[in-house]
VODREN-510790 format. One record per residue (C-alpha): x, y, z. Coordinates in steps of 0.05 Angstrom, whole numbers, plus 5000, padded with zeros to 4 digits. Layout:
BEGIN
<pt <X, Y, Z>>,
...
This chain:
BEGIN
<pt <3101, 4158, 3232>>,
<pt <3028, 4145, 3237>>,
<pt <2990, 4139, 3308>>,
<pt <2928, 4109, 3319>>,
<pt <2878, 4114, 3372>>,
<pt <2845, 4059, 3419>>,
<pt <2806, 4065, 3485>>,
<pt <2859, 4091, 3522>>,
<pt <2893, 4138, 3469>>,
<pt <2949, 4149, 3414>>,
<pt <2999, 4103, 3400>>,
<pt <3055, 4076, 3355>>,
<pt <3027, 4001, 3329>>,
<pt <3090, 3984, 3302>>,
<pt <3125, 4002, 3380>>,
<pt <3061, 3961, 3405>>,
<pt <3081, 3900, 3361>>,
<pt <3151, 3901, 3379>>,
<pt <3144, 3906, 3450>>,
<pt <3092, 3852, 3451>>,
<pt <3136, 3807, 3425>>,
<pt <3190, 3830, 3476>>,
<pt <3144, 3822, 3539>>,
<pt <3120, 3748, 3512>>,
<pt <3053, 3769, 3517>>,
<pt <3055, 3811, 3576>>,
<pt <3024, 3878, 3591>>,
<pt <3066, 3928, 3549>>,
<pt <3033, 3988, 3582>>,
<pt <3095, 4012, 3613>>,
<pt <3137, 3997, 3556>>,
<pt <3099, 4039, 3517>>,
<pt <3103, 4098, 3562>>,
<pt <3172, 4102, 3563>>,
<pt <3178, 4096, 3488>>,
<pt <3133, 4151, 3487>>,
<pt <3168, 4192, 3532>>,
<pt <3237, 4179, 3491>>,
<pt <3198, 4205, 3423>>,
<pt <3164, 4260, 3457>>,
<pt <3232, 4282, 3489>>,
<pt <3267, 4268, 3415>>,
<pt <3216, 4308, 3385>>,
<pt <3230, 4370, 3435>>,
<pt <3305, 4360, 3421>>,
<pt <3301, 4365, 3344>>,
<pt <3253, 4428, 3349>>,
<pt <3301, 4460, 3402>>,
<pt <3364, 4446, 3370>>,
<pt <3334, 4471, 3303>>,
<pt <3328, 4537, 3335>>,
<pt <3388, 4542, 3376>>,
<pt <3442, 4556, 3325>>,
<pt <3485, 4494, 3326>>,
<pt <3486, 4489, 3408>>,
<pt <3469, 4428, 3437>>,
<pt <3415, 4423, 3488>>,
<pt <3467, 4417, 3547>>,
<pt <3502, 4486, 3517>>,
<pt <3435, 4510, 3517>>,
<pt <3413, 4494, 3589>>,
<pt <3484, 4517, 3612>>,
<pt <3473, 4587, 3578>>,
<pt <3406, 4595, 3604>>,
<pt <3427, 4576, 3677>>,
<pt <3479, 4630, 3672>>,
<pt <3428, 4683, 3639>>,
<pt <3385, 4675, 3712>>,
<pt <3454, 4687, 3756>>,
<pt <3488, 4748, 3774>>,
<pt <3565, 4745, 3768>>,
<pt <3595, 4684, 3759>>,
<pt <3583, 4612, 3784>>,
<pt <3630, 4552, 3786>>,
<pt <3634, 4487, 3743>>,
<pt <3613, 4444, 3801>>,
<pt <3548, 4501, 3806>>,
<pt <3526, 4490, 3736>>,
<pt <3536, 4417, 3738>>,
<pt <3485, 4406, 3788>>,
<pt <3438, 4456, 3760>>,
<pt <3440, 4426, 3692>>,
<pt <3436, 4364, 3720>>,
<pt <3505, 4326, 3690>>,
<pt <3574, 4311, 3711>>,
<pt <3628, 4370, 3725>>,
<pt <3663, 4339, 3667>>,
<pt <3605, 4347, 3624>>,
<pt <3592, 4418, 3645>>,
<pt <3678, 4431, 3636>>,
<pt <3663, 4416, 3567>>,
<pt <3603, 4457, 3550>>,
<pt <3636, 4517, 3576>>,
<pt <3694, 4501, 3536>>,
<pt <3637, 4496, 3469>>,
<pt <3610, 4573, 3494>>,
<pt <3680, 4599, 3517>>,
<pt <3699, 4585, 3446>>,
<pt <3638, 4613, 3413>>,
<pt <3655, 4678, 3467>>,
<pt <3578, 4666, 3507>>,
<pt <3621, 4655, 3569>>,
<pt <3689, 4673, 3592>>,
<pt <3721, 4637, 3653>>,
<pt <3745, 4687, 3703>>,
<pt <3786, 4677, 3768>>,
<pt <3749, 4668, 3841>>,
<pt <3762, 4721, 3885>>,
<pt <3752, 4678, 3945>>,
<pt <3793, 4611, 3913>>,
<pt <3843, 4617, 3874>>,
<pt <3843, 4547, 3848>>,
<pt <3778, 4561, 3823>>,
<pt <3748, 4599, 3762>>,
<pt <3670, 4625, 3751>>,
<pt <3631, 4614, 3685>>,
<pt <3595, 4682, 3668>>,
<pt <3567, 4697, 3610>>,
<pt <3589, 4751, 3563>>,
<pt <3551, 4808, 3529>>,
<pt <3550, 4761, 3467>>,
<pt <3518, 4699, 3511>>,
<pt <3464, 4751, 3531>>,
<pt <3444, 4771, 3470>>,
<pt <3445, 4699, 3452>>,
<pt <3396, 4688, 3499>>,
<pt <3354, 4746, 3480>>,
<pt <3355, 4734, 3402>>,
<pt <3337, 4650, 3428>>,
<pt <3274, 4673, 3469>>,
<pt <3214, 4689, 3416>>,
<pt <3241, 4630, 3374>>,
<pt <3239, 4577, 3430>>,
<pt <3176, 4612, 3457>>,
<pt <3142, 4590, 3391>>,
<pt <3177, 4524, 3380>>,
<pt <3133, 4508, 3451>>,
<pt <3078, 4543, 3431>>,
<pt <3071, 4488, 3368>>,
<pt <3092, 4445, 3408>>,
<pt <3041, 4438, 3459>>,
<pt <2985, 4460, 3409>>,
<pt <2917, 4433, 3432>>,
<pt <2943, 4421, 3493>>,
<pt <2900, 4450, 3566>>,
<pt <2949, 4490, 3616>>,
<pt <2929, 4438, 3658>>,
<pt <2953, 4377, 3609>>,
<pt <3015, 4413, 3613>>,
<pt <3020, 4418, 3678>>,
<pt <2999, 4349, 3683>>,
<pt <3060, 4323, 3640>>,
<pt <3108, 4361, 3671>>,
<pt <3087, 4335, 3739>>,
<pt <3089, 4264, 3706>>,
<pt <3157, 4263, 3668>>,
<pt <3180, 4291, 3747>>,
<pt <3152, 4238, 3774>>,
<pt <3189, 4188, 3727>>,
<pt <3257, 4226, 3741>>,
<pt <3252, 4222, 3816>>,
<pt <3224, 4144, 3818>>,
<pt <3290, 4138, 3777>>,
<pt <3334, 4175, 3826>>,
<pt <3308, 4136, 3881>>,
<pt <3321, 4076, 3844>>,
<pt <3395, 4094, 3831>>,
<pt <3404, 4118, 3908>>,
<pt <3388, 4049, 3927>>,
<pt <3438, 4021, 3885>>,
<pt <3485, 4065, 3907>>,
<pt <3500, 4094, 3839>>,
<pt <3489, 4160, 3841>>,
């Protein structure tokens, strides 16, 4: 894929031309953000996963929620931190139980519930995953100022909670 550069930075021409034709001529500014974002965040994905011995990035968020707890935490816990449904997060503990990172145990204070902690296995996991990924974002963000970073971060989080507050007044959260 080959960028080029005009007053206001990169981009993808061949994005550019298709949007253009999409917005009939209108600006395609924001269009082009968000494509950018999507490759940017495809780009992370394929460099993470490449790394992360077959896990998908959910598995991989889910394991390194449970590496910064102490005991166990429930399905409904790791669905919010990671950020997806409890169904989602049922099956991603059902992908590490399987590979033995996590075992399900029984609450102590419900017994209708279990708690996802991670097993001796799941922290090594971790440990053996944290130079690798550590480099991967190194590369990643080569070139780039600790305050450009910073600066993306606080933009992508800007994107996600314009989106949340867009959903909230739909009422489809």
């Amino acid at each position: 894929m080959k960028y080029v550069t005009d007053s206001a930075g990169l981009y993808d021409p061949t994005v550019r031309d298709a949007l253009a034709r999409f917005a009939d001529g209108g600006d395609t500014t924001r269009f082009e953000a968000a494509a950018a974002v999507r490759a940017a965040a495809h780009a992370i994905e394929r460099l993470r996963s490449a790394g992360s011995r077959s896990l998908s990035s959910g598995a991989v968020d889910v394991l390194l929620q449970l590496s910064v707890t102490s005991g166990g935490v429930s399905v409904g816990e790791l669905a919010r931190a990671a950020g997806v449904s409890s169904r989602n997060a049922t099956g991603l503990v059902d992908t590490l139980e399987k590979a033995d990172l996590v075992r399900r145990t029984p609450d102590p204070d419900d017994r209708r519930s279990v708690l996802i902690a991670m097993t001796d296995a799941g922290r090594q996991w971790v440990t053996d995953f944290r130079q690798p990924a550590n480099l991967a974002m190194n590369a990643m963000f080569h070139g780039f100022t600790d305050e450009e970073v910073a600066q993306l971060r606080h933009l992508c989080l800007r994107v996600v909670t314009n989106q949340q507050a867009i959903e909230q007044r739909m009422g489809t959260q």
